[in-house]
N, C-alpha and C positions, 0 to 999 in steps of 0.2 A: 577433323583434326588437320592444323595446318603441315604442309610437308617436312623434312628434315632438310634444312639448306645446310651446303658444303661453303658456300662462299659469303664471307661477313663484307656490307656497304663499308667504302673508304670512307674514311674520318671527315666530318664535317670540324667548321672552326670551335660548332658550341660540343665537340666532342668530351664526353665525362667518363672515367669508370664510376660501375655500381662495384659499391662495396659491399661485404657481406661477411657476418663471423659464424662462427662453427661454434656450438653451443655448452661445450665441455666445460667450458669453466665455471658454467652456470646451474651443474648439472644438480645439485644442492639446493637451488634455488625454484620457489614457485615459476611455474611458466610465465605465467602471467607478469612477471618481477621481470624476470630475464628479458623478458621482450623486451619490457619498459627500458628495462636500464640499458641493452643492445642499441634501441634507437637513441634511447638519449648522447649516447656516446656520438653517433653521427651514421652507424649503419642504418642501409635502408635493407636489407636482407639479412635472411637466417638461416642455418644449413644445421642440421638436427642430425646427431648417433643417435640411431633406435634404444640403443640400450641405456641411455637415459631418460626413456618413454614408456618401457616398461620390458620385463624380465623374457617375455617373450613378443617383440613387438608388432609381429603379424596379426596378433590376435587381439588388437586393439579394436577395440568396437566403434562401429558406425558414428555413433553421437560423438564418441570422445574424439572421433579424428575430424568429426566439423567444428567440434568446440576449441580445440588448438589449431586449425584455419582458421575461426571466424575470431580469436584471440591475437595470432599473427598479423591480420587484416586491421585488429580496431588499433593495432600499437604502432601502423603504420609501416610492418615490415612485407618483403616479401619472401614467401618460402622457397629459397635456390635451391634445399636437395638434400640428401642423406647419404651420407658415411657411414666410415666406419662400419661397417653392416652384420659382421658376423658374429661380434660379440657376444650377444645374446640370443638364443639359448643356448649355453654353453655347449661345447663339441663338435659343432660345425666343419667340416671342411669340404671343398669343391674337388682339389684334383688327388684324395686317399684313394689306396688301391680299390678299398672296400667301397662296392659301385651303391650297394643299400645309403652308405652315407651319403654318397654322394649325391646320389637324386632327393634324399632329404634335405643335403644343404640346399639343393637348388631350388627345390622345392619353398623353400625359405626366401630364395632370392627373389623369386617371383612373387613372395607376398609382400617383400618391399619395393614391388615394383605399382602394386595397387594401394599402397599405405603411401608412398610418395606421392603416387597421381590424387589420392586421394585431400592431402594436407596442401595444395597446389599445382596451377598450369605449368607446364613447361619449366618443369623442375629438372633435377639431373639425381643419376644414384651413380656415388664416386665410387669404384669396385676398389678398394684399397683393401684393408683385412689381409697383410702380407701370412700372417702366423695360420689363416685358415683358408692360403690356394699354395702354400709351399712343397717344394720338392718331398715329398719325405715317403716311407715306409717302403725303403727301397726300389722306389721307382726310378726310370732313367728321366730327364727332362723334355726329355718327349713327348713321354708317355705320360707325365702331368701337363705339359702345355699341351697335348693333344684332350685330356678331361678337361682342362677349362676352356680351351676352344666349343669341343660339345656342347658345353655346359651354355654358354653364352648365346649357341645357334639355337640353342631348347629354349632358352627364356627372352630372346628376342624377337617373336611374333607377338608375344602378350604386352612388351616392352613401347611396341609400336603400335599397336591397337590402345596401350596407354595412355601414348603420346610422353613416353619418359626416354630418358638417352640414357642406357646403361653405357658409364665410364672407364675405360683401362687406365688403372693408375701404377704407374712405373718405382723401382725400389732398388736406387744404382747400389744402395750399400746393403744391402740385402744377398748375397749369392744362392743363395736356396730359393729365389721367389721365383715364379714361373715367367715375369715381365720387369728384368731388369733396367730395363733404357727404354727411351723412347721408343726407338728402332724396333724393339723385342716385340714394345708395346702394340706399335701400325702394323707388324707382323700378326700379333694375332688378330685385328684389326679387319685386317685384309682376308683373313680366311673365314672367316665369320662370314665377313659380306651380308651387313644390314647396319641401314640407316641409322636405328638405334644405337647400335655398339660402337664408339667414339674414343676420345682419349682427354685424357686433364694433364694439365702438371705443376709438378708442386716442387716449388724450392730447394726445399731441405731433401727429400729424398731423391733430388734429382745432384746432388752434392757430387757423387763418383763418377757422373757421366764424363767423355773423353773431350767433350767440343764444348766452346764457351753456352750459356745456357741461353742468350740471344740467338743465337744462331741455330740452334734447334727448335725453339719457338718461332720462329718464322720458317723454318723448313717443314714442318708440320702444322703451322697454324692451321688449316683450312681439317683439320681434324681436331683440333682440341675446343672444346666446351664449357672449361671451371680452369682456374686457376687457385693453387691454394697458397696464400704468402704468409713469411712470417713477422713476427714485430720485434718488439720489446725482448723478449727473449728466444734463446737457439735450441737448437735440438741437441746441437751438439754442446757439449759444455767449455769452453775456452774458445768457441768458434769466433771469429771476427764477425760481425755485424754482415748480413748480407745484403748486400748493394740491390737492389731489385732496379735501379734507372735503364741498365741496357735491354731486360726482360721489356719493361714498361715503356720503354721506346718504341721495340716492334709491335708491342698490341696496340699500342696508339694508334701507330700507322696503319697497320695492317686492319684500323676498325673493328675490334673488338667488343664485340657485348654482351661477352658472358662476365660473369662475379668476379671482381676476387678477392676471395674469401679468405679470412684470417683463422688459422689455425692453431692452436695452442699447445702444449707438452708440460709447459711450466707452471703452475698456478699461482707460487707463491706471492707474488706480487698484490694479488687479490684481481679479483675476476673483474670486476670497478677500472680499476689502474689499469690491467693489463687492454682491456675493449677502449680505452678513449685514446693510452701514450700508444698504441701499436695503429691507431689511425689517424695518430697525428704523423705518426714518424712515417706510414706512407704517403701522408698528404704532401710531405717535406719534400719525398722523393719524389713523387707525380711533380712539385711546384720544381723541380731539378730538370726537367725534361725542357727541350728548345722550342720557342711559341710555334 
């Protein structure tokens, strides 16, 4: 297994992002359909929530998880990773007082850490699932960022014997989640201490942070590994359109090679519409950036 590198090569001139969607919109649809239509839009990558893979998705059997690799593989995409994580089986949480659940949750996290290695190389698992690592049943915030710390340092030898990078995803508009900001994020990051356990960031939930959002992407590049962006529609509803050129500036330069991956909230549009105007309308932005 090759090592965990902290520092991405500078941009050459034929430098490109890989693009890649998050599978939700498609969730309705045959896998096999989703792919197809994922690449035909113009991605070259997939990033899968387990709980549109099945009710409990640890316990996906061997054949079916080479049969959706070797499906991902023939429609030409590549598998960047898994979200969204905790939705199914229902009741999940990492930092509850109650320590039973919690090593069950984790217990779970670690089986999407062999169901990701398994669907693809050098994949990433985005830890987002705000409503099941939140503050709550009376604990101080301590006392839950000290259980998802734990939790993280328990599932990252199996994580790196993987070869998977479990992700810290940040949730500025969130005040009950255990990794509001970046900043919270390298915090627990750093006490972790392992290769595996890294950080991503994503747009829309990075919307409350105090510093322009370029400038925090390049203050922590050399730890971030996924980026999630958004298109065609907000998260917010009356939001103005977000700009992603100054984000997409620094990872240019700073040579960037991880995904970024479009993520969805909205469906109405249709799942069609929404996969090909959200990657033209980043192409528009990429074609906005100075030669």
């Amino acid at each position: 297994m090759a090592p965990f590198a902290l520092a991405a090569p500078a941009p050459s001139a034929s430098f490109r992002f890989k693009h890649a969607m998050c599978n939700e919109a498609f969730e309705k649809w045959p896998f096999a359909a989703a792919c197809q239509a994922i690449r035909k839009a113009g991605y070259t990558g997939l990033e899968l929530a387990p709980f549109t893979l099945a009710d409990d998705p640890v316990t996906i059997p061997a054949g079916q998880r080479k049969e959706y690799a070797s499906i991902m593989r023939a429609e030409g995409l590549t598998f960047a990773g898994l979200h969204w994580l905790l939705l199914a089986p229902k009741g999940l949480h990492v930092t509850a007082p109650d320590k039973a659940l919690r090593e069950r949750s984790w217990r779970h996290v670690e089986g999407l850490i062999g169901l990701c290695a398994d669907l693809g190389p050098d994949a990433v698992l985005v830890f987002g699932s705000p409503q099941q690592r939140a503050v709550t049943g009376g604990l101080s915030r301590e006392e839950a960022v000290k259980h998802f710390v734990e939790g993280l340092a328990g599932i990252a030898p199996h994580a790196v014997e993987r070869g998977v990078q479990v992700l810290v995803e940040s949730f500025s508009t969130r005040p009950e989640d255990v990794s509001r900001t970046l900043a919270e994020a390298m915090g627990i990051v750093r006490q972790v201490g392992s290769p595996a356990v890294q950080i991503m960031f994503d747009t829309a939930n990075a919307a409350q942070e105090a510093e322009p959002h370029a400038v925090l992407v390049d203050r922590y590049f050399d730890w971030i590994r996924h980026v999630h962006v958004h298109g065609i529609e907000s998260r917010r509803p009356g939001a103005p359109p977000y700009d992603h050129v100054p984000v997409l500036r620094v990872l240019r330069r700073r040579g960037y090679s991880g995904w970024l991956s479009l993520e969805v909230f909205d469906f109405k549009a249709g799942a069609e519409n929404i996969a090909r105007d959200s990657l033209r309308l980043i192409e528009a932005e990429i074609a906005r950036l100075e030669p």
